[in-house]
PLY file of the C-alpha trace (Angstrom):
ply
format ascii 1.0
element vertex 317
property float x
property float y
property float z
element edge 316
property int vertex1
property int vertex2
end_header
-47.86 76.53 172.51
-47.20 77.52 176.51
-45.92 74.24 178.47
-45.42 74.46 182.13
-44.00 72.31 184.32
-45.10 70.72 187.42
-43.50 73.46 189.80
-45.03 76.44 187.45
-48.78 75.18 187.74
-49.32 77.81 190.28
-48.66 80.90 187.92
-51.18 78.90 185.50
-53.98 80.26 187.25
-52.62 83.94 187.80
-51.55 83.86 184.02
-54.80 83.13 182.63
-56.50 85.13 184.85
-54.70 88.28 183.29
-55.12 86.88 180.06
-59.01 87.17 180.69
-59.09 90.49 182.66
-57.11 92.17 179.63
-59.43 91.02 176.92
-62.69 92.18 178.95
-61.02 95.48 179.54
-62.54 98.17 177.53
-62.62 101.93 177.81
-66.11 101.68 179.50
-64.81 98.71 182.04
-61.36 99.11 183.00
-59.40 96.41 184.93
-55.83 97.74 184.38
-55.46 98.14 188.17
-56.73 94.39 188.76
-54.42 93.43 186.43
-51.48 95.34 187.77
-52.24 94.05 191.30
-51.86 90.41 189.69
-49.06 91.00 187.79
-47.04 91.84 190.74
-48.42 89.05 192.64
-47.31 86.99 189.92
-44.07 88.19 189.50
-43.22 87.58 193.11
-44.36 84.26 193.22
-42.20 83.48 190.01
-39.74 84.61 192.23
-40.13 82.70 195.40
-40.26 79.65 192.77
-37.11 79.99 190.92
-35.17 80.73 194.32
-35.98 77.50 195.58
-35.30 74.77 192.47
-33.84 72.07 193.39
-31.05 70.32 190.97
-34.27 67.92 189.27
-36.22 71.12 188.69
-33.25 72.65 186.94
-32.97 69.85 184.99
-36.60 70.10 183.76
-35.70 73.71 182.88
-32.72 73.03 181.08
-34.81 70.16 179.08
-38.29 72.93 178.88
-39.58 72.23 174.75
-39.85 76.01 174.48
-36.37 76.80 175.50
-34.16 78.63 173.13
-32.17 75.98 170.80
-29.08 76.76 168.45
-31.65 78.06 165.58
-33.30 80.48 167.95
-30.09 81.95 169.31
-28.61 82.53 165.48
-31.73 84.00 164.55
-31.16 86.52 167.94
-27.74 86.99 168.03
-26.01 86.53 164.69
-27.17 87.70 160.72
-26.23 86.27 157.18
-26.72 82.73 158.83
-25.00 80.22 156.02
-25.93 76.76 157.05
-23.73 74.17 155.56
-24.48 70.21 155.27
-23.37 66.68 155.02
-19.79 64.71 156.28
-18.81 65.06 152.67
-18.81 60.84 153.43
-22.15 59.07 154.57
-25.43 62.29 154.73
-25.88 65.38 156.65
-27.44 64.91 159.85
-30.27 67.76 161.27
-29.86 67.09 164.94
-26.60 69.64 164.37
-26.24 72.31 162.71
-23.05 74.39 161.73
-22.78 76.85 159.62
-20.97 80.98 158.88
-22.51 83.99 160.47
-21.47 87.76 161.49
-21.34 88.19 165.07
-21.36 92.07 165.41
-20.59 91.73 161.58
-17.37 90.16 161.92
-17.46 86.84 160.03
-17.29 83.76 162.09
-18.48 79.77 162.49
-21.65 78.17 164.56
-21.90 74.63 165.55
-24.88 73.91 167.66
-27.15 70.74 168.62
-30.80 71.54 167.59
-33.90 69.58 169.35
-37.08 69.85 168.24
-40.19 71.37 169.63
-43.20 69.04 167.87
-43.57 65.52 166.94
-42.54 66.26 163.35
-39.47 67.94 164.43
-38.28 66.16 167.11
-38.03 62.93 164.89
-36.62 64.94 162.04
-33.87 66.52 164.97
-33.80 63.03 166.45
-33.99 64.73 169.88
-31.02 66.70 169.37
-28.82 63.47 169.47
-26.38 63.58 166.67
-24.82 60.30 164.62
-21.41 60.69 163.61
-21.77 62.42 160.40
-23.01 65.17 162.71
-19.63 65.43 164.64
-17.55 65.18 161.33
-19.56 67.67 159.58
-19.02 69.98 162.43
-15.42 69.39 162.30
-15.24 69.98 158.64
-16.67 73.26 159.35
-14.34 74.15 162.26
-11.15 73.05 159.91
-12.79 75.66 157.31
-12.60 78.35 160.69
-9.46 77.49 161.09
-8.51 77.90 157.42
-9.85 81.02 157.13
-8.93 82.51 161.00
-12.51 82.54 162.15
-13.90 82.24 165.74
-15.84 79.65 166.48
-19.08 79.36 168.78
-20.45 76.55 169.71
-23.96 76.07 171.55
-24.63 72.53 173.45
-28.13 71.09 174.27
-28.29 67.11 173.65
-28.98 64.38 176.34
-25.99 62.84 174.39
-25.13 61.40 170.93
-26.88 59.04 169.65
-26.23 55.63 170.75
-28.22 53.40 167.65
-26.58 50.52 166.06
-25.89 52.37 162.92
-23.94 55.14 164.57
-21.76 52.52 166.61
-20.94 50.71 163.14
-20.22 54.05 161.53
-18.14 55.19 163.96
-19.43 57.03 166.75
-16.94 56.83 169.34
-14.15 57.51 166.77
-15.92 60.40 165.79
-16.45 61.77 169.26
-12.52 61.09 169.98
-11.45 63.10 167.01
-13.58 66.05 167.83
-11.69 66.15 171.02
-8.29 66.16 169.90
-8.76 68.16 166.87
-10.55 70.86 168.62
-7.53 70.75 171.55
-5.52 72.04 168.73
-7.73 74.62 167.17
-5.44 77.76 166.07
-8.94 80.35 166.30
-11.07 81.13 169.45
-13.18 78.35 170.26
-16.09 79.69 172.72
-19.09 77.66 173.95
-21.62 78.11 175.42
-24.26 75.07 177.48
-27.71 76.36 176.78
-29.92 73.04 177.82
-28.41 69.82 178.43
-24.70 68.93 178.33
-24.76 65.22 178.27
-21.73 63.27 178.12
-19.52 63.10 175.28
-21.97 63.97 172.83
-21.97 67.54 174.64
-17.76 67.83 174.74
-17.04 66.88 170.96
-18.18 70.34 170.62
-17.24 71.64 173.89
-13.11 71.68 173.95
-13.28 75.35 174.24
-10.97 78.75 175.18
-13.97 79.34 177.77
-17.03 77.66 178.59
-19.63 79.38 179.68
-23.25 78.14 180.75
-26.72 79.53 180.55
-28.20 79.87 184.23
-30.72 77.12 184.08
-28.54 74.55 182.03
-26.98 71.58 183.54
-23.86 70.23 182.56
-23.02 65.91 183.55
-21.09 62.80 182.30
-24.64 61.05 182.41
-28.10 61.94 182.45
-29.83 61.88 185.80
-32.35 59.35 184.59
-29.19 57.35 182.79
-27.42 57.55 185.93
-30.16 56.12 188.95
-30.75 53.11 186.48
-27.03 52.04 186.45
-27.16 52.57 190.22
-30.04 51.76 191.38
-31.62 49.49 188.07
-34.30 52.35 188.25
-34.06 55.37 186.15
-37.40 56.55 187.56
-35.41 58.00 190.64
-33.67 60.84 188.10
-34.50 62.99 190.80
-31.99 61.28 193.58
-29.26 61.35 190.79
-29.63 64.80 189.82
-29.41 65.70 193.85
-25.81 63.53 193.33
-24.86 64.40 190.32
-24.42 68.69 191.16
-25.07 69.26 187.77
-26.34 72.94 187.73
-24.69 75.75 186.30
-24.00 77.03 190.01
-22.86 73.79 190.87
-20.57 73.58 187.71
-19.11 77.03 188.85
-17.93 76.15 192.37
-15.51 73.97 190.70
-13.46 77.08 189.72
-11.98 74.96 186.26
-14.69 73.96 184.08
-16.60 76.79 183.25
-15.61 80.47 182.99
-19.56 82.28 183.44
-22.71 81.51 184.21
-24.77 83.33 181.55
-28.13 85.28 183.82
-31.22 84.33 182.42
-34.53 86.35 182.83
-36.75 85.47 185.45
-38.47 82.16 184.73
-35.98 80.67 182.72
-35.25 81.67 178.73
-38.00 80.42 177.29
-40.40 83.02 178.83
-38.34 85.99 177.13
-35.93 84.15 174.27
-34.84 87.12 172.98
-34.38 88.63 176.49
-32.14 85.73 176.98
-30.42 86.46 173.73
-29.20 89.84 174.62
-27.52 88.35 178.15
-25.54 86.14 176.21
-24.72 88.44 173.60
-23.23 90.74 176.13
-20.70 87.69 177.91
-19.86 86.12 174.09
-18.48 89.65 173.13
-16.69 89.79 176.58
-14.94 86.71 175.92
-13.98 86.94 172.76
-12.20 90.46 172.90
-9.94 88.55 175.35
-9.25 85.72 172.87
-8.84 88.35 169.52
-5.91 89.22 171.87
-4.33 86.51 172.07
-1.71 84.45 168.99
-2.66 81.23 167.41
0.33 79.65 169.76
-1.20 81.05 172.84
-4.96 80.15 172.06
-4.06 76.21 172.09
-1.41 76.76 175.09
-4.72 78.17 177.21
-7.00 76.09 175.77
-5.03 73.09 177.09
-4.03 74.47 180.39
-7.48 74.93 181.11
-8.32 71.40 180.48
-5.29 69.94 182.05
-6.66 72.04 185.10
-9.61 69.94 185.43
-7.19 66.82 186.50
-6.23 66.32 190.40
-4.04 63.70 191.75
-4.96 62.96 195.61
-2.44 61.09 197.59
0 1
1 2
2 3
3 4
4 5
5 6
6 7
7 8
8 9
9 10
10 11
11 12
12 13
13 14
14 15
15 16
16 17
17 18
18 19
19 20
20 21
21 22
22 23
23 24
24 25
25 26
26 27
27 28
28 29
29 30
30 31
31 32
32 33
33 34
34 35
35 36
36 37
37 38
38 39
39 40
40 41
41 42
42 43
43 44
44 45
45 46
46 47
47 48
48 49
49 50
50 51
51 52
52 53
53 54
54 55
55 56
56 57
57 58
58 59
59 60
60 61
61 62
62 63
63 64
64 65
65 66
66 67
67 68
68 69
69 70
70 71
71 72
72 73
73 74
74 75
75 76
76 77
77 78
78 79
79 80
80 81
81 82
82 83
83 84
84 85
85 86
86 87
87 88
88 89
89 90
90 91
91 92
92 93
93 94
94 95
95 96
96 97
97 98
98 99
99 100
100 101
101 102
102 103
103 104
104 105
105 106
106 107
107 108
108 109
109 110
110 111
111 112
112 113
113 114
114 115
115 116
116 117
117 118
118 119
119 120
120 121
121 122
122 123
123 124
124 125
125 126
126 127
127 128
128 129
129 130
130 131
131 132
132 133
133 134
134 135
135 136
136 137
137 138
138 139
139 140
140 141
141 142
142 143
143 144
144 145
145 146
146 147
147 148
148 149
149 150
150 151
151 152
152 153
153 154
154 155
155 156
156 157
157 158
158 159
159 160
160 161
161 162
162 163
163 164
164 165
165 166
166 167
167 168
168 169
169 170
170 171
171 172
172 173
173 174
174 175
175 176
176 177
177 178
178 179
179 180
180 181
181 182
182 183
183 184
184 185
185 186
186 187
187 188
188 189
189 190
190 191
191 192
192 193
193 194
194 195
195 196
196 197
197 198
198 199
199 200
200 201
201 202
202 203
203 204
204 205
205 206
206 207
207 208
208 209
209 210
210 211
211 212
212 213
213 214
214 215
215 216
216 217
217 218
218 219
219 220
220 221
221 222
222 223
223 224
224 225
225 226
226 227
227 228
228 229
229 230
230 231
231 232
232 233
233 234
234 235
235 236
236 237
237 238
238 239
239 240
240 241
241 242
242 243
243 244
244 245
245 246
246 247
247 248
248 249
249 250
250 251
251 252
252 253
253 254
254 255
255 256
256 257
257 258
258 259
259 260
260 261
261 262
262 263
263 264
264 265
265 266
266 267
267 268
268 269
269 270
270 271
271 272
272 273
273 274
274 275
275 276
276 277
277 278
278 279
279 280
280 281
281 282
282 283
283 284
284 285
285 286
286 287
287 288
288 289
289 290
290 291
291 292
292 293
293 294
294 295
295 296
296 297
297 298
298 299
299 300
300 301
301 302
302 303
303 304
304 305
305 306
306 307
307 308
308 309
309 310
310 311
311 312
312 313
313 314
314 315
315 316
């Protein structure tokens, strides 16, 4: 099902307008210039729109239900997907999935949040926020990389992990914590890659990466926008004015020089108007990235890996 958001409305019109000239056209009527002329009008008007977004408009992007999620990218990117399940201690948990793949047909690991696109789903994902069992099942899997000398890629869309009762009394911030130090110390390439929403540290217990790289129209924050104006401003309706102070855009992200390593181009309009369009650009930077890592030793993987994360810290006195 198309969804558009409030600042897309106005291709709406030109959209369904081709839409009707192209099923009227017949060999005896023929509109194919009309619809050229419209296509082109469209296209530069999706154009003027996504030159202008502003850091809340991103953020709708980044959250847009028919944007590529983990599942989509596998399906696009990798073959002989293997998912694998459960903590091996409490159940498995669906809002992230890990698993073996071939990239290129070279064997390797994928850990990814998953959301969900309709009712059904989105429960059954619980909105892409995992418990803990989902952050110890994807360590399991990354120990079983490790074991074997497999890289790792991980893909990050959640608002943040799930902050219930029941994850709190099994564990969620020790989970979290683990994640973080074990994957400091990872002996394989570790690449990931922020396709929606990084929130908080439900985002980095699968982010401690050898680079980071982020899809053009993600955003990347210790809070959400909406999480952030109501500890502020005891409104989270004003998501908007965070977002402006929060810089959380890919571009933003970037001018930082030492948290990310690429911004990942999207096609025009954002991913989820050509997924598999969106599929081949990241292809093309994941296979960039990790010839650089095959090059380098076990020893030298962690030393970068925490070099680049120690780069992140700056005294000012």
């Amino acid at each position: 099902m198309q969804f558009y958001l409030d600042f897309e409305k106005p291709l709406v019109e030109l959209e369904q307008k081709i839409r009707e000239l192209r099923e009227y056209s017949t060999e005896k009527v023929d509109f194919s210039g009309e619809i050229k002329k419209l296509e082109k009008k469209t296209e530069k008007l999706r154009e003027e729109i996504f030159a202008n977004l502003t850091r809340w408009q991103r953020t709708q992007l980044a959250r847009h239900i028919n944007r590529p999620f983990t599942l989509d990218y596998i399906q696009h990117i990798f073959t002989d997907w293997f998912e694998v399940h459960g903590d091996r201690n409490f159940r498995d948990d669906p809002a992230l999935v890990c698993g073996f793949a071939r990239f290129d047909n070279e064997p390797c690991v994928v850990i990814g949040h998953q959301k969900g696109r309709d009712t059904k789903e989105k429960v059954y994902r619980n909105f892409g926020m995992p418990n803990p069992e989902g952050y110890r099942k994807a360590l399991r899997v990354m120990k079983m990389a490790e074991q074997f000398g497999l890289p790792i890629f991980t893909f990050v869309d959640t608002p943040g992990a799930f902050p219930g009762i029941g994850a709190e009394e099994r564990g969620q911030a020790e989970a979290i914590a683990r994640n973080l130090r074990e994957m400091a110390s990872l002996t394989v390439p570790v690449i990931v890659t922020i396709t929606g929403e990084g929130g908080s540290g439900g985002a980095l217990a699968i982010a401690v990466g050898n680079r980071v790289l982020m899809m053009e129209y993600s955003v990347y924050a210790v809070i959400s926008p909406e999480g952030c104006a109501a500890i502020l401003w005891g409104d989270g309706s004003q998501g908007n004015v965070a977002a402006e102070a929060l810089k959380l855009t890919a571009t933003d992200i970037d001018e930082l020089g030492c948290v990310i390593d690429d911004v990942v181009p999207e096609p025009l309009g954002g991913a989820h108007n050509d997924i598999p369009g969106a599929a081949v650009s990241l292809k093309v930077y994941l296979k960039k990235h990790l010839l650089e890592l095959k090059a380098l030793s076990p020893e030298e993987l962690v030393e970068q890996r925490y070099q680049k994360f120690r780069a992140m810290s700056r005294i000012q006195e």
